[in-house]
N, CA, C and O atoms as a MOPAC input file, in Angstrom:
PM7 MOZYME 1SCF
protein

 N     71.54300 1   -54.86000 1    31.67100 1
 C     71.49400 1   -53.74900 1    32.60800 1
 C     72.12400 1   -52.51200 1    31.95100 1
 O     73.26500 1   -52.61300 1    31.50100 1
 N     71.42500 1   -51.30100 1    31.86400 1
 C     72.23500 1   -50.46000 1    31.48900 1
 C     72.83800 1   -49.79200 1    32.23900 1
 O     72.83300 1   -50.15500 1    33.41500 1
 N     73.80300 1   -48.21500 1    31.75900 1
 C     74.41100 1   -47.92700 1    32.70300 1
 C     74.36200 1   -46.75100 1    32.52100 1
 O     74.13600 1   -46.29800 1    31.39900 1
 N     74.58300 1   -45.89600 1    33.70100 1
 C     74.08000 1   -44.37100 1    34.35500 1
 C     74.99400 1   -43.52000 1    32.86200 1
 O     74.45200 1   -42.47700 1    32.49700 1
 N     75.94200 1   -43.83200 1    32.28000 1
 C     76.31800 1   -42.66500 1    31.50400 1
 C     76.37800 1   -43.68400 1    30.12600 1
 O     76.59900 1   -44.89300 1    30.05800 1
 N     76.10100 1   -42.73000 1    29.11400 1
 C     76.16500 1   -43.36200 1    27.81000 1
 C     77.64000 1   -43.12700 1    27.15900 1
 O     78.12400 1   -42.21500 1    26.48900 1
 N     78.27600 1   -44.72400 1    27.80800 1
 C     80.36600 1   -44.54500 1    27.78900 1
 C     80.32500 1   -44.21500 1    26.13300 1
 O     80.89600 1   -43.20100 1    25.73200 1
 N     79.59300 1   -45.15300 1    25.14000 1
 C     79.68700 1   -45.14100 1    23.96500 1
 C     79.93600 1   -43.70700 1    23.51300 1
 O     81.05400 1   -43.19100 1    23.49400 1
 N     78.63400 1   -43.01400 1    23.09600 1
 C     78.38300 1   -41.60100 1    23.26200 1
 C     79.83600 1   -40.70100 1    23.45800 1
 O     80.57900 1   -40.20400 1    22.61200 1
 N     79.90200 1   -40.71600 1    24.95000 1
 C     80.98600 1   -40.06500 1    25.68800 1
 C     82.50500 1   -40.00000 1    24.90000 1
 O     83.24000 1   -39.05600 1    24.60700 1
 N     82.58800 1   -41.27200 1    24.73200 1
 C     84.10600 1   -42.01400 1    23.98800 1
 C     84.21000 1   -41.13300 1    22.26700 1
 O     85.06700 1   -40.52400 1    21.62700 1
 N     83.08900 1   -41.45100 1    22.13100 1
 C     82.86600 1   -40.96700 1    20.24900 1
 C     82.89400 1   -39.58800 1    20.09900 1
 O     83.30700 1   -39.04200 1    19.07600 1
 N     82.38800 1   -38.88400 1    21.27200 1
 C     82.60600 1   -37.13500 1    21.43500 1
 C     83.96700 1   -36.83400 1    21.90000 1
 O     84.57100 1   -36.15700 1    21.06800 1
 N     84.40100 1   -37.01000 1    22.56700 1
 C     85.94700 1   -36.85100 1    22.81800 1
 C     86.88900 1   -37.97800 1    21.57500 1
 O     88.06300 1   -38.31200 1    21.73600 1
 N     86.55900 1   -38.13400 1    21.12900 1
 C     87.68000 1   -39.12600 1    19.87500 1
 C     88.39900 1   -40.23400 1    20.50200 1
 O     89.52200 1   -40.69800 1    20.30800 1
 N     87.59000 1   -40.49000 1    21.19000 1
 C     88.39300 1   -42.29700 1    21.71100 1
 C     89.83400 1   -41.77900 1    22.69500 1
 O     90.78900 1   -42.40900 1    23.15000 1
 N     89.55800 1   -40.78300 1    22.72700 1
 C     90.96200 1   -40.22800 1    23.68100 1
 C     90.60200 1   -40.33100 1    25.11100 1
 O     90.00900 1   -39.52600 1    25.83000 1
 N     91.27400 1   -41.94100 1    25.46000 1
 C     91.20000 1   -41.98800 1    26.87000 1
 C     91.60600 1   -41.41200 1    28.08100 1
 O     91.12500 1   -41.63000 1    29.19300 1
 N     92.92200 1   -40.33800 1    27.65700 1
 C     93.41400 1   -39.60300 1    28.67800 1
 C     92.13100 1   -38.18600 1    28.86700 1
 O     91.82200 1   -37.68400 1    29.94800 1
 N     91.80300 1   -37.95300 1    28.07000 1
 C     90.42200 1   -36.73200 1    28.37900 1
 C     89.78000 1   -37.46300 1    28.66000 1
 O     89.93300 1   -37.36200 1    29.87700 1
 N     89.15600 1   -38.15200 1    28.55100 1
 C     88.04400 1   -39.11500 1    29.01600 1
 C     88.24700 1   -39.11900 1    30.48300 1
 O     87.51600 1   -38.62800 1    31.34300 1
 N     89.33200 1   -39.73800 1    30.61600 1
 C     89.78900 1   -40.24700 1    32.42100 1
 C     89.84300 1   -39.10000 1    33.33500 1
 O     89.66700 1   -39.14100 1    34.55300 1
 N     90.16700 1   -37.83100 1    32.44700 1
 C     90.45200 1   -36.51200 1    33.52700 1
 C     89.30700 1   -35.97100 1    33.46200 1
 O     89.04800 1   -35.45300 1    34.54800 1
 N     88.06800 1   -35.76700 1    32.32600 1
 C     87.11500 1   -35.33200 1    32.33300 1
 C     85.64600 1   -35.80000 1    33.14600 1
 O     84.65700 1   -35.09400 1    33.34400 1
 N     85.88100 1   -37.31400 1    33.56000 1
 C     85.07800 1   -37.91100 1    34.26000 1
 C     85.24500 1   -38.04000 1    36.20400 1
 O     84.49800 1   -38.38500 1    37.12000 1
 N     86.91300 1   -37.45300 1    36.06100 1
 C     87.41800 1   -37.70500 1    37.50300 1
 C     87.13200 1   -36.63400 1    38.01400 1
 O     86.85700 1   -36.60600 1    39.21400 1
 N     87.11800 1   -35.27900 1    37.11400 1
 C     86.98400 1   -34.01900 1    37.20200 1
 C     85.30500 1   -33.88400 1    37.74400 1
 O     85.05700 1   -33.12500 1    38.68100 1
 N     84.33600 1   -34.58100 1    37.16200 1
 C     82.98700 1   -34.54700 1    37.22800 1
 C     82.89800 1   -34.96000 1    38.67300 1
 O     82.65100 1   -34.17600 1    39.59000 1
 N     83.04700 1   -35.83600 1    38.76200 1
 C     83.05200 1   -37.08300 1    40.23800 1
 C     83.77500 1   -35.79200 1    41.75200 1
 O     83.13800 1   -35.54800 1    42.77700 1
 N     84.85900 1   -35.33900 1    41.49200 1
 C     85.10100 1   -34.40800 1    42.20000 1
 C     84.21300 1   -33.18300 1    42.35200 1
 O     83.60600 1   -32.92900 1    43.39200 1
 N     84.16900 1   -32.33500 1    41.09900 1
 C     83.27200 1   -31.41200 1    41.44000 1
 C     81.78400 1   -31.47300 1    41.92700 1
 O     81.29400 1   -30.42000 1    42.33400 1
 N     81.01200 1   -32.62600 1    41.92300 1
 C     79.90700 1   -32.77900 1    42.12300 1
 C     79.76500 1   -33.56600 1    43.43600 1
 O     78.63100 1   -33.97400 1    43.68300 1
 N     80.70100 1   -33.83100 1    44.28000 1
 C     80.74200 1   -34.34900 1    45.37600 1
 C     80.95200 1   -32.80100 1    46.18500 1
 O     80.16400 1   -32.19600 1    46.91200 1
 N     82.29700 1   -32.45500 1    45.75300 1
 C     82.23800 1   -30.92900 1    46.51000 1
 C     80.85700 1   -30.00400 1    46.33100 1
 O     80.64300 1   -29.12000 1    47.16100 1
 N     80.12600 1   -30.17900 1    45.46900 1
 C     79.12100 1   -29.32900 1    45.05900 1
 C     77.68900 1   -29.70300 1    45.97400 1
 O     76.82900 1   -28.94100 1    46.41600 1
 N     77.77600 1   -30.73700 1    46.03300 1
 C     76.37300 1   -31.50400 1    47.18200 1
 C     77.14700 1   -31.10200 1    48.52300 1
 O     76.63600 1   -30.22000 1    49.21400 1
 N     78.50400 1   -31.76700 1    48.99000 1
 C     78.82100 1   -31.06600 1    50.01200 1
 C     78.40300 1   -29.63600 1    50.80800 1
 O     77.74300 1   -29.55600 1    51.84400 1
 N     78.83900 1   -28.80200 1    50.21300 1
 C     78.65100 1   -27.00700 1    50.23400 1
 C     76.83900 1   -26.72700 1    50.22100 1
 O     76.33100 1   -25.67900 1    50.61900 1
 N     75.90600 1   -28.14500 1    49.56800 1
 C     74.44800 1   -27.36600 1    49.31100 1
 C     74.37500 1   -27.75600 1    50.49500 1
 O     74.19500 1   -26.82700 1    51.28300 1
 N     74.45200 1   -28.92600 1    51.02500 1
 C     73.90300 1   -29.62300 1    52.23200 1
 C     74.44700 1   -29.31100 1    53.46900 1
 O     74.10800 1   -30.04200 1    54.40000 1
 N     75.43600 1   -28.13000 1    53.76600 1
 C     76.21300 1   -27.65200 1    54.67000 1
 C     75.14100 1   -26.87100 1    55.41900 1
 O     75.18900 1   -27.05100 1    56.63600 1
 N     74.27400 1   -26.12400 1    55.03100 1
 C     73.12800 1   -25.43600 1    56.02700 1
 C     71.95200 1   -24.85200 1    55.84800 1
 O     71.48800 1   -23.73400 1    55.62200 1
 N     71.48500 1   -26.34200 1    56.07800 1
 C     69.93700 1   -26.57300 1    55.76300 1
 C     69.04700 1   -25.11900 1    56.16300 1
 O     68.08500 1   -24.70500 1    55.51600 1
 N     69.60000 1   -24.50300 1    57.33400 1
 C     68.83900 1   -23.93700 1    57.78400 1
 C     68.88800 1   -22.24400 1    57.15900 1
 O     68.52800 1   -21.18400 1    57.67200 1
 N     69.35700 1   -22.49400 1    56.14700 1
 C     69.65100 1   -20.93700 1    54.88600 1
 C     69.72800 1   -21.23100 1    53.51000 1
 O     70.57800 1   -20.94200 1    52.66700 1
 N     68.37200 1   -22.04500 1    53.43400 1
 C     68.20400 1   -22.99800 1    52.01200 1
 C     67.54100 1   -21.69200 1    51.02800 1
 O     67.51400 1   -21.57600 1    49.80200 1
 N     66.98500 1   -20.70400 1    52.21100 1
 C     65.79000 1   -20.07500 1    50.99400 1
 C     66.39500 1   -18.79400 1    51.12600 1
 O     65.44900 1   -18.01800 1    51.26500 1
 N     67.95800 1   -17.85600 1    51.17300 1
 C     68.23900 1   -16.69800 1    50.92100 1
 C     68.53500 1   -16.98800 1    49.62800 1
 O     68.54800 1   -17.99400 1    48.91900 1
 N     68.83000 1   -15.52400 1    49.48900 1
 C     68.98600 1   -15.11700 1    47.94400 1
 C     70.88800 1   -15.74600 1    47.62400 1
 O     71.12800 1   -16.21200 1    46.51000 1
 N     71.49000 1   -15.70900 1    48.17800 1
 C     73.17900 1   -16.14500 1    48.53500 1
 C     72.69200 1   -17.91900 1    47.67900 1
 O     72.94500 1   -18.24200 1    46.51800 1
 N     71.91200 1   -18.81800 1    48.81500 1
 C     71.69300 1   -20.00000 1    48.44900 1
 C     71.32000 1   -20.03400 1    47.20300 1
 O     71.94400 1   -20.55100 1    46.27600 1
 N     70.17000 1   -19.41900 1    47.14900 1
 C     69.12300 1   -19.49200 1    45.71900 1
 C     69.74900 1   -19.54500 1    44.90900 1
 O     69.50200 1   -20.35800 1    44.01900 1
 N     70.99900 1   -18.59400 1    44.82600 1
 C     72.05200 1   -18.01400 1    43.62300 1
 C     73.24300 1   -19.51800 1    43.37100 1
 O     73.63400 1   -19.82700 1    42.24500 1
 N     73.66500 1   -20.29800 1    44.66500 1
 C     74.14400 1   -20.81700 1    44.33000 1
 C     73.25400 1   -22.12600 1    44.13000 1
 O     73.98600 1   -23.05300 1    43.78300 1
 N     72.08700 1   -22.46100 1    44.22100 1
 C     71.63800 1   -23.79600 1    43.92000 1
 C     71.68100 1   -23.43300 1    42.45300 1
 O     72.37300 1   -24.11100 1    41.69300 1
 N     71.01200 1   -22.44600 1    42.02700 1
 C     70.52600 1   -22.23800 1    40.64700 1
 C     72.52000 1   -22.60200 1    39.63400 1
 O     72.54200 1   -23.32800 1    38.64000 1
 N     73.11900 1   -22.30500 1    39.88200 1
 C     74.79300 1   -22.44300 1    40.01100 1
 C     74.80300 1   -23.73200 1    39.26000 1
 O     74.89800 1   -23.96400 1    38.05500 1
 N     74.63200 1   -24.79900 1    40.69600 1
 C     75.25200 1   -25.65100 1    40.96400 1
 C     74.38600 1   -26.69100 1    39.90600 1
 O     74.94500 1   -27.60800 1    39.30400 1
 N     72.65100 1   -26.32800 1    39.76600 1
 C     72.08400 1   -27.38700 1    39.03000 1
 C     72.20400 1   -27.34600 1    37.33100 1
 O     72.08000 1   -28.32000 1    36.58800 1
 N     72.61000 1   -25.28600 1    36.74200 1
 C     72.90700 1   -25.35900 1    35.70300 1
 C     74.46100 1   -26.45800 1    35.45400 1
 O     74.63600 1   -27.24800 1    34.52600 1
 N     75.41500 1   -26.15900 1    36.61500 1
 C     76.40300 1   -26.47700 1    35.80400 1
 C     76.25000 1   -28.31300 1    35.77300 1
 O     76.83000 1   -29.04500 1    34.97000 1
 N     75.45400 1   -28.68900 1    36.70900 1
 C     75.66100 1   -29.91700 1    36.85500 1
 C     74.51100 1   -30.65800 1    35.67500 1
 O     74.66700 1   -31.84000 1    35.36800 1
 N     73.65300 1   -30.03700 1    35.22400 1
 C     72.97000 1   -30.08300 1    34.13100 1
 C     73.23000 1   -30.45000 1    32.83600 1
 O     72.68700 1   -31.32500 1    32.16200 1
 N     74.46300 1   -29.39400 1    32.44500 1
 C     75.14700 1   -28.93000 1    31.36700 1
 C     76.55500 1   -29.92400 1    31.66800 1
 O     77.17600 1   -30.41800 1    30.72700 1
 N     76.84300 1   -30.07800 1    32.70000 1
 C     77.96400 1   -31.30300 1    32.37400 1
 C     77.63700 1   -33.06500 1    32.61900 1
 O     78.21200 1   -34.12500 1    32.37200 1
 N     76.59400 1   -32.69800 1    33.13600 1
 C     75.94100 1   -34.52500 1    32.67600 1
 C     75.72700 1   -34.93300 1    31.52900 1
 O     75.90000 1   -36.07200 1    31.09500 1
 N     75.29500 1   -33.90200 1    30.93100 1
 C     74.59600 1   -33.78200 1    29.41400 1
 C     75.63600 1   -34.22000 1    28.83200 1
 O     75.49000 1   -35.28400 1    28.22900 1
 N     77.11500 1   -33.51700 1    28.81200 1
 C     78.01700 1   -33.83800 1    28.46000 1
 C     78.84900 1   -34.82800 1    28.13600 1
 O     79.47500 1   -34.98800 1    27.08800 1
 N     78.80300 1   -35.80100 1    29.56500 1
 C     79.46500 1   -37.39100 1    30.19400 1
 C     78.29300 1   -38.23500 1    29.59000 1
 O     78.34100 1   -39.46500 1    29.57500 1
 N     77.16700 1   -37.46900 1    29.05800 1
 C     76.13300 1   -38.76600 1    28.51600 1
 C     75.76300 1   -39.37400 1    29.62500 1
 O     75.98800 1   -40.58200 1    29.55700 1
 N     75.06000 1   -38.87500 1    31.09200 1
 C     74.47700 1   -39.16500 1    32.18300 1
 C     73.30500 1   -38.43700 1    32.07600 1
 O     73.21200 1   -37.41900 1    32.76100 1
 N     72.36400 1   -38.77000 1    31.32900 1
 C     71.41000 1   -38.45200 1    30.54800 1
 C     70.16700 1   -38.07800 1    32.05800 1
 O     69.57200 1   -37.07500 1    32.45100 1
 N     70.25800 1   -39.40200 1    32.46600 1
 C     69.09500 1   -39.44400 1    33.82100 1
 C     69.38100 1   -38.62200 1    34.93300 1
 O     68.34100 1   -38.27500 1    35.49300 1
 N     71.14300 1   -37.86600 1    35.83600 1
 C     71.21700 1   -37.15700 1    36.31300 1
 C     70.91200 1   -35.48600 1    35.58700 1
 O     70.75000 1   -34.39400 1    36.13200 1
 N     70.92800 1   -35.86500 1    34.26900 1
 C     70.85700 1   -34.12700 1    33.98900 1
 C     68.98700 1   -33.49200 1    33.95200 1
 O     68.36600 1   -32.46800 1    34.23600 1
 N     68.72200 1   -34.86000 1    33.41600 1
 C     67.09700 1   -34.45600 1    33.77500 1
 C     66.95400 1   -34.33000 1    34.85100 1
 O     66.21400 1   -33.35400 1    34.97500 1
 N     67.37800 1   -34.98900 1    36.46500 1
 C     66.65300 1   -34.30700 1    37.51600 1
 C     67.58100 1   -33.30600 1    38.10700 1
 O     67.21800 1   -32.89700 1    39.21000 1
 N     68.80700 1   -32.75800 1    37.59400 1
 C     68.72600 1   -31.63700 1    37.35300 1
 C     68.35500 1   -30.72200 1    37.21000 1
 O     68.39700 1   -29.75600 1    37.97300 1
 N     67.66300 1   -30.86200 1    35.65700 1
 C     67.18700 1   -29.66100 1    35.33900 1
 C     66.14400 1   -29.47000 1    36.01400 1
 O     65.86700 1   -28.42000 1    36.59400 1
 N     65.31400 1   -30.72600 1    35.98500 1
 C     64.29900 1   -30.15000 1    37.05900 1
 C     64.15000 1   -29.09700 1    38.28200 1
 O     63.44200 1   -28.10300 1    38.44600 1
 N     65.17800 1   -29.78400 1    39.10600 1
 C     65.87900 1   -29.19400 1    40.26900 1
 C     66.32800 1   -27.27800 1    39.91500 1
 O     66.21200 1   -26.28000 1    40.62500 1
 N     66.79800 1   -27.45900 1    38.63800 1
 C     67.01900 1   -26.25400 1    38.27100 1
 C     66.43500 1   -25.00300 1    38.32000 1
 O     66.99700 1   -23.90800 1    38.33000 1
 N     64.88500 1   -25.34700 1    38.36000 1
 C     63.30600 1   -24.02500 1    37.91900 1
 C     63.03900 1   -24.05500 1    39.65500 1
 O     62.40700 1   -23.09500 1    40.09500 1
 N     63.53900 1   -25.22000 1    40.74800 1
 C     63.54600 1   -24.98600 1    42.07000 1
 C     64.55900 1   -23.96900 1    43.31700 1
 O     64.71800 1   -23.95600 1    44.53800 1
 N     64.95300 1   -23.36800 1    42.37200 1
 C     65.63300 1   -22.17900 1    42.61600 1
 C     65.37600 1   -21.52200 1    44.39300 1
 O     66.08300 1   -21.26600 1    45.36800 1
 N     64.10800 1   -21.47900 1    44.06600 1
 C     63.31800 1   -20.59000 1    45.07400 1
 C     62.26900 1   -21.30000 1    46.09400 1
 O     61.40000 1   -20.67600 1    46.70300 1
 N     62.50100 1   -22.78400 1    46.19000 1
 C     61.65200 1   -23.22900 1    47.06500 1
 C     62.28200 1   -23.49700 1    48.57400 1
 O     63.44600 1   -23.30000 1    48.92100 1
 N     61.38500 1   -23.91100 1    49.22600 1
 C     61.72700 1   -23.93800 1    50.53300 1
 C     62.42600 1   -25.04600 1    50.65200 1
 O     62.33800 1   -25.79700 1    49.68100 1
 N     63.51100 1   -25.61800 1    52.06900 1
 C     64.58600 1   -26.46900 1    52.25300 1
 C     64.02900 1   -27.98600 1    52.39600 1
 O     64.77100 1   -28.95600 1    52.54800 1
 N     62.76900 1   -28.04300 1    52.33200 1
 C     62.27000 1   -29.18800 1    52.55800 1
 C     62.16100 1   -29.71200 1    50.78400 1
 O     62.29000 1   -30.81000 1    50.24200 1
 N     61.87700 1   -28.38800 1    50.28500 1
 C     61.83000 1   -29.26800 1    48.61300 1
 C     63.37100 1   -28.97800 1    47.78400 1
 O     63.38100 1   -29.37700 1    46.62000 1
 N     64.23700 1   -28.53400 1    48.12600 1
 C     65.34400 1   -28.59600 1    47.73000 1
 C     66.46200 1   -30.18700 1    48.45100 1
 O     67.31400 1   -30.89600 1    47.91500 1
 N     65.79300 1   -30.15400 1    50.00100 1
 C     66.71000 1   -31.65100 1    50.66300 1
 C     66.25100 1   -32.57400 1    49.63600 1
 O     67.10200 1   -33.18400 1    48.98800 1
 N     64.50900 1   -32.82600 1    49.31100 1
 C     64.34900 1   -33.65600 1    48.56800 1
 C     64.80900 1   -33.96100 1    47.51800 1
 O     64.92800 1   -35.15100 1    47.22600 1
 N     65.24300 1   -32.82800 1    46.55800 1
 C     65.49600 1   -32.58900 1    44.97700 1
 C     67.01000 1   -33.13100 1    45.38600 1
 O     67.31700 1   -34.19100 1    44.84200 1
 N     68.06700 1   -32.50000 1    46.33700 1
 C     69.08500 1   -33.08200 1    46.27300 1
 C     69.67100 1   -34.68600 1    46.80200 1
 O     70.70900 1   -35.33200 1    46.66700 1
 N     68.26700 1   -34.88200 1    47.50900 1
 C     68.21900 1   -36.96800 1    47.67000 1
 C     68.10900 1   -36.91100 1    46.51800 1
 O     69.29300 1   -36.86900 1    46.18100 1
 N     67.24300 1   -36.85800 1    45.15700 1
 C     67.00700 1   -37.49500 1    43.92000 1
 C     68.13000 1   -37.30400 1    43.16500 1
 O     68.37100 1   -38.20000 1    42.35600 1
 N     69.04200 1   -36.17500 1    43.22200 1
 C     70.23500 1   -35.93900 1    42.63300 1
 C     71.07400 1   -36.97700 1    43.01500 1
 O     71.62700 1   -37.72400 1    42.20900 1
 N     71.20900 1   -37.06100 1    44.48100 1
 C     72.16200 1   -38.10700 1    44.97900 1
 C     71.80800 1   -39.44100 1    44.97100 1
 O     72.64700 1   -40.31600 1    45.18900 1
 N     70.71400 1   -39.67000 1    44.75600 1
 C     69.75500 1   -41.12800 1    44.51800 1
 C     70.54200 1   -41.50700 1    42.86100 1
 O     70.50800 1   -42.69100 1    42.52300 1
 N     71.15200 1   -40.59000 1    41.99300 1
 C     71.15400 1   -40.67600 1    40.62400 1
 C     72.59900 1   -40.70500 1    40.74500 1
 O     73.10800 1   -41.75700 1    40.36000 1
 N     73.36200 1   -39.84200 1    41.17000 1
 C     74.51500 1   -39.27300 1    41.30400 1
 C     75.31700 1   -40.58000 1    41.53900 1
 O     76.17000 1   -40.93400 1    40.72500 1
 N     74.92800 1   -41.57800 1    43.10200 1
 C     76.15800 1   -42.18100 1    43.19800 1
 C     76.29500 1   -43.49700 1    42.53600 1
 O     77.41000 1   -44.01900 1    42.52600 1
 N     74.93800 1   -44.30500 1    41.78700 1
 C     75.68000 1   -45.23800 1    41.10600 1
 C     76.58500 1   -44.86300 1    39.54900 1
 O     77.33100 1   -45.66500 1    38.98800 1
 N     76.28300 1   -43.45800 1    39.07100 1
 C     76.81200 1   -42.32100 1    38.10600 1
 C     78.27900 1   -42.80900 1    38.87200 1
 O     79.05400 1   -43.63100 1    38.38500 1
 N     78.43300 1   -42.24200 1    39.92900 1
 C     80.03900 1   -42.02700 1    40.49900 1
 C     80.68900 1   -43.57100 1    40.17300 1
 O     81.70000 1   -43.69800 1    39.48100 1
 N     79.93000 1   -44.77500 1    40.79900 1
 C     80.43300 1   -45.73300 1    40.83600 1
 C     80.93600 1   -46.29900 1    39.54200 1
 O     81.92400 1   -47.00400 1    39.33400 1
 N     80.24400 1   -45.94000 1    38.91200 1
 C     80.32200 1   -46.47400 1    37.23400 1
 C     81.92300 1   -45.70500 1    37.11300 1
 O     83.03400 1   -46.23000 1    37.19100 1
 N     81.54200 1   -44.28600 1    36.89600 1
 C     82.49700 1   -43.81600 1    36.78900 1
 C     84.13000 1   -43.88700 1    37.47100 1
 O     85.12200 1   -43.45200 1    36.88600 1
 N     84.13600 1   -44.52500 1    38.80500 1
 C     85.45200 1   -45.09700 1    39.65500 1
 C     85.89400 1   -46.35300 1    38.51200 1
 O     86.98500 1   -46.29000 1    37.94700 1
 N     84.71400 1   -47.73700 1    38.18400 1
 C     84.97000 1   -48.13000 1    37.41100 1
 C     85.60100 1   -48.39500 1    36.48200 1
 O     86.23600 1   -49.40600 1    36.18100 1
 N     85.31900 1   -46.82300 1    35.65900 1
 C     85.96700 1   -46.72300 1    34.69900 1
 C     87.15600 1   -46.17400 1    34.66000 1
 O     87.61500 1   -46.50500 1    33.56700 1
 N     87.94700 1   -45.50700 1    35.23000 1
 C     88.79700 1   -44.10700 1    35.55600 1
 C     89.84300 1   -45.13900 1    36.69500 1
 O     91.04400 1   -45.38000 1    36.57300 1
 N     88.84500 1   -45.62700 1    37.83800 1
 C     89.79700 1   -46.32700 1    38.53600 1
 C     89.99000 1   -45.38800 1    39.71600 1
 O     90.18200 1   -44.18500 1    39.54000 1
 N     89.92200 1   -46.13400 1    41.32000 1
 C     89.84700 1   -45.12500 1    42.35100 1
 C     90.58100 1   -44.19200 1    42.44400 1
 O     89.98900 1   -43.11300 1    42.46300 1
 N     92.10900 1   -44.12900 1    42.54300 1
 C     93.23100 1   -43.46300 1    42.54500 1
 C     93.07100 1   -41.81300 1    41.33500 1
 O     93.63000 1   -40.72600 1    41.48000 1
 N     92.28400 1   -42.18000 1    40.44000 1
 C     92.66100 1   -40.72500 1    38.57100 1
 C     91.40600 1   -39.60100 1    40.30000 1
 O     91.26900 1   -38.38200 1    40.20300 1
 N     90.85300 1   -40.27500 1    41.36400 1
 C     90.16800 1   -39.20900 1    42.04100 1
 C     90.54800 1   -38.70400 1    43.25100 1
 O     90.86700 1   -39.38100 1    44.22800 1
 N     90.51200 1   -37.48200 1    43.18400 1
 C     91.28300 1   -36.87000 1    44.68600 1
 C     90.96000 1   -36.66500 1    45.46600 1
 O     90.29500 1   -35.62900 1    45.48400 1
 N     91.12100 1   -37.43400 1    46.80800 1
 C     90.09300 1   -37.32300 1    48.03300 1
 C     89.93100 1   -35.63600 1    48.53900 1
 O     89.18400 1   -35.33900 1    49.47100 1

């Protein structure tokens, strides 16, 4: 079975330094929970320019830091998600189920590894 982030990868880019590792993955897990939070807060102002600005935000950064953790499969539907900038709330709810369809066994792995407590409710 494989698994949502490539640990190998991850470990060999940071130098086997488990204390960055542990803060850099707890750090991910937080910001991207707060970050789906805030999109999914009001469906019903999915398509102003305010939203647009912050989906486009939220999928570069979450793009560019999957890429990072070696969560290879959340950053592709990402990016995807990314060129959806400007669509209506029915294709953005969807794009952010597929994010979150990807996202939480990503998280779980990541509690896993890090351990519940290195995350701040």
């Amino acid at each position: 079975m494989s698994t949502p982030i490539d640990i190998e990868e991850l470990r060999a880019n940071l130098g086997y330094n488990c204390e960055v590792e542990r803060s850099l993955l707890a750090h991910f897990v937080e910001s991207v929970n707060e970050w789906l939070t805030i999109l999914r807060r009001d469906p019903d102002n999915m398509q102003n320019d305010e939203f647009n600005a912050m989906w486009k935000q939220f999928t570069v950064n979450l793009t560019e830091q999957a890429r990072n953790i070696g969560a290879h499969g959340l950053a592709e539907i990402s990016a995807r998600a990314e060129h959806q900038f400007a669509s209506d709330a029915t294709v953005k709810l969807h794009l952010l189920g597929l994010i979150e369809r990807e996202f939480r066994p990503t998280e779980e792995f990541i509690l896993s590894v890090v351990g519940q407590t290195a995350i701040a409710v």
